[in-house]
N, C-alpha and C positions, 0 to 999 in steps of 0.2 A: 847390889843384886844378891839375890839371895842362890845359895845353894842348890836345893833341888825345885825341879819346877814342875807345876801341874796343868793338866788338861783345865781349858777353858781359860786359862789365866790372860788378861792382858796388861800392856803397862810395864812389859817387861823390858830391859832394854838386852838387845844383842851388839855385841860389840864385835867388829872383827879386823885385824891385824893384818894390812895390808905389809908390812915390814918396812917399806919405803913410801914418802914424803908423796900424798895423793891430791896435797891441796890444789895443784891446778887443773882436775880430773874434771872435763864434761859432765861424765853420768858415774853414781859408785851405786851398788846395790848389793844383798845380801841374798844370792839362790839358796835354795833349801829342797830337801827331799823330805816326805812324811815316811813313817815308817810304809804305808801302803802302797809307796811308790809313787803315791802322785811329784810330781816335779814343780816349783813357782820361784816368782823372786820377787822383793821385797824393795824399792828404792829407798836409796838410804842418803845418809848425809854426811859430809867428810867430819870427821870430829879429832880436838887434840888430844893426846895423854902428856902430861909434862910438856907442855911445848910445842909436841912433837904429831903434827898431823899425819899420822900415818893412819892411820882407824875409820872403818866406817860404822855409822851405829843408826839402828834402829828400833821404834819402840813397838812393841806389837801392841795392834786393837784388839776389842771383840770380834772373834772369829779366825784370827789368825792361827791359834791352835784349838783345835777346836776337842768338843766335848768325845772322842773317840778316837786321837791322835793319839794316845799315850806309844809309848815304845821311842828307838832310837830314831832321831830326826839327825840329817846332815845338813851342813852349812858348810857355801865357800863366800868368800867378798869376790867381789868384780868390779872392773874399771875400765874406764874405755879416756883416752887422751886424743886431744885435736892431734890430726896427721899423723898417729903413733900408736900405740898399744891398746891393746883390747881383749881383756882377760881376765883368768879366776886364778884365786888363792888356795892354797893351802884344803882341804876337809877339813873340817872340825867335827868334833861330836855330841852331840848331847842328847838324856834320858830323858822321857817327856813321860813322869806317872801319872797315874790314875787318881783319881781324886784323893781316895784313901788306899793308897800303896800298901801292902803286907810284909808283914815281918819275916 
């Protein structure tokens, strides 16, 4: 995954760090807010890093960030367990520029 990332781009993967082992998780997904406040989420898929299934990752289509998205976008993960927890992680942060960003 590359560094900085642009409006319109899809293909991108989002990873996010549940901290703890989600493999036997129901549902995981990725909420997001746009800079414009709109609010969504994304269903996502349990994934490992070394081993270690704590992560959920999602690869964004056309239109996920779309052509006027640019600015700070928020991410948390979410999980939901048979008979048990049901909840978000952490914020994350990320810049979302404009096609050709300025110096």
């Amino acid at each position: 995954m590359k560094d900085t990332h642009y409006v319109s781009e899809y293909g991108t993967e989002i990873i996010g760090d549940c901290g703890v082992d989600i493999s036997s998780c129901n549902s995981c997904s990725i909420f997001y807010k746009k800079p414009n406040g709109t609010e969504g989420m994304w269903s996502g898929t349990t994934y490992a890093i070394s081993g270690s299934t704590n992560y959920i990752r999602y690869v964004t289509v056309s239109g996920d960030i779309g052509a006027t998205d640019q600015g700070k976008w928020l991410f948390q993960t979410g999980v939901t367990f048979t008979g048990g927890f049901c909840g978000r992680g952490r914020t994350a942060r990320e810049v979302i520029y404009p096609k050709f960003d300025s110096w």
